[in-house]
C-alpha positions as CSV (number, residue, x, y, z in Angstrom):
1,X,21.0,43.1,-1.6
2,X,24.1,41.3,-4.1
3,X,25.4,40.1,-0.5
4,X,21.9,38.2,0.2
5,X,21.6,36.7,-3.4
6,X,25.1,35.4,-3.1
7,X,24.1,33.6,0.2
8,X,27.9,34.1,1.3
9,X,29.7,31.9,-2.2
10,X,27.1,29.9,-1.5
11,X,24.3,30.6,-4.2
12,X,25.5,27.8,-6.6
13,X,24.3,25.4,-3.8
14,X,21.1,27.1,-2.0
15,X,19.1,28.9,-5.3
16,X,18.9,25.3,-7.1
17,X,18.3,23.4,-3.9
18,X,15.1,26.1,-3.1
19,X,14.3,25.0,-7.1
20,X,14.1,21.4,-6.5
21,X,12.1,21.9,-3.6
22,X,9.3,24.2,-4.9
23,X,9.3,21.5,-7.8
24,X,8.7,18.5,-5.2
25,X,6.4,20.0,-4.0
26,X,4.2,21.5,-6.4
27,X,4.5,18.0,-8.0
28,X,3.3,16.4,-4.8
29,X,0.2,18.8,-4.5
30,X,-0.4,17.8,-8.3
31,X,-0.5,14.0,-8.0
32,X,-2.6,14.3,-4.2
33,X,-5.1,16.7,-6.4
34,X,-5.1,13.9,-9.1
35,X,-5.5,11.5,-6.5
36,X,-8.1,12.9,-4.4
37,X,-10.3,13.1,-7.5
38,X,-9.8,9.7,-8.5
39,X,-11.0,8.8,-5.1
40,X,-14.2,10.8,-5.1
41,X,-15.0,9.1,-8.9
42,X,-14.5,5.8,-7.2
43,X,-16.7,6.6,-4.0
44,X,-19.6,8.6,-6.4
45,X,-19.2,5.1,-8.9
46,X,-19.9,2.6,-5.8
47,X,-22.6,4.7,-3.8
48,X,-24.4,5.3,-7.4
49,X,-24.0,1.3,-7.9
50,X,-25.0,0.4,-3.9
51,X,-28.5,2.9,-4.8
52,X,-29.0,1.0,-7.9
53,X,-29.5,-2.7,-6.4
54,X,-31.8,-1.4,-4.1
């Protein structure tokens, strides 16, 4: 199990790179959450405005 954490003298490279990753993308899911919802106030706001003129 030591021999697969070590990734063969290679754990100073491969642990922080599998770091940065889950942290790109749990950032990414974050912002296109935050942006999705942003979109569906903008689309509720313009159909609630388009039912008021008529």
């Amino acid at each position: 199990m030591n021999e697969f954490f070590a990734m063969g003298g290679y754990a100073a490279y491969v642990w922080p790179a599998y770091g940065v990753s889950i942290v790109a993308l749990i950032a990414v899911a974050i912002v296109s959450w935050r942006e999705m919802k942003r979109a569906e106030r903008l689309v509720d706001l313009s159909q609630k405005a388009e039912a008021s003129r008529r």
